[in-house]
Structure formats: C-alpha cells, structure tokens
C-alpha positions, 0 to 999 in steps of 0.5 A, a space after each residue: 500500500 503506498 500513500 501519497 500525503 502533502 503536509 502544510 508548512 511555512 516558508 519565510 523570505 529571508 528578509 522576513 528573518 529577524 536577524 536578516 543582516 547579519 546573515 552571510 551574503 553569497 559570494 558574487 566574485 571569487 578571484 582567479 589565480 591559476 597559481 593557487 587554483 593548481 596547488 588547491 586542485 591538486 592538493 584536494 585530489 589526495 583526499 579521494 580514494 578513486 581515480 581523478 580523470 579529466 575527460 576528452 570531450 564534453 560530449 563525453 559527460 552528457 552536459 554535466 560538469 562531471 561525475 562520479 561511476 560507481 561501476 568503474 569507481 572513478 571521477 570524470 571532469 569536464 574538459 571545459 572546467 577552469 577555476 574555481 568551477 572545476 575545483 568545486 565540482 571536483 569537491 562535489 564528485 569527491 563527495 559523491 564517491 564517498 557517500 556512495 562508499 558509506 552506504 
C-alpha cells in the first residue's frame, strides 16, 4: 500500500528573518589565480580514494560538469572546467564517491 500525503508548512523570505543582516551574503566574485587554483586542485585530489580523470570531450559527460561511476569507481571532469568551477565540482564528485562508499 503506498500513500501519497502533502503536509502544510511555512516558508519565510529571508528578509522576513529577524536577524536578516547579519546573515552571510553569497559570494558574487571569487578571484582567479591559476597559481593557487593548481596547488588547491591538486592538493584536494589526495583526499579521494578513486581515480581523478579529466575527460576528452564534453560530449563525453552528457552536459554535466562531471561525475562520479560507481561501476568503474572513478571521477570524470569536464574538459571545459577552469577555476574555481572545476575545483568545486571536483569537491562535489569527491563527495559523491564517498557517500556512495558509506552506504
């Protein structure tokens, strides 16, 4: 038997938030330093237990900017990834690889 069932809730604006000020803002702008990005890149993948791959073509990851194979247990990057974008996807994979370990 499988019962579907909505359930009413509130939601809040943020501005509606009593201490709406001090909450963090989004970050608009990250600056771009190819030194740093390199040394961060590298030094996140040590903490994965797959193989880092980055992929040829972006065609070859079906329009995401990465993901991670639990049947060949590796993690593919899009070709097209710089910056910042490419280390946060990495962490985001990484993460991917290591929930689907745990369970």
């Amino acid at each position: 038997q499988e019962i579907y069932a909505f359930k009413l809730g509130t939601v809040f604006e943020t501005h509606q938030l009593v201490e709406y000020e001090n909450l963090p803002k989004p970050v608009a702008y990250l600056p771009d330093n190819p030194d740093d990005n390199r040394k961060l890149f590298f030094s996140i993948t040590k903490a994965s237990d797959v193989p880092i791959k980055v992929l040829e073509t972006t065609e070859m990851c079906s329009g995401a900017n990465g993901f991670y194979s639990p049947t060949k247990k590796e993690i593919c990057l899009s070709p097209d990834l710089k910056g910042y974008q490419r280390i946060k996807t990495l962490l985001h994979e990484i993460t991917h690889s290591k929930l689907h370990k745990e369970s």
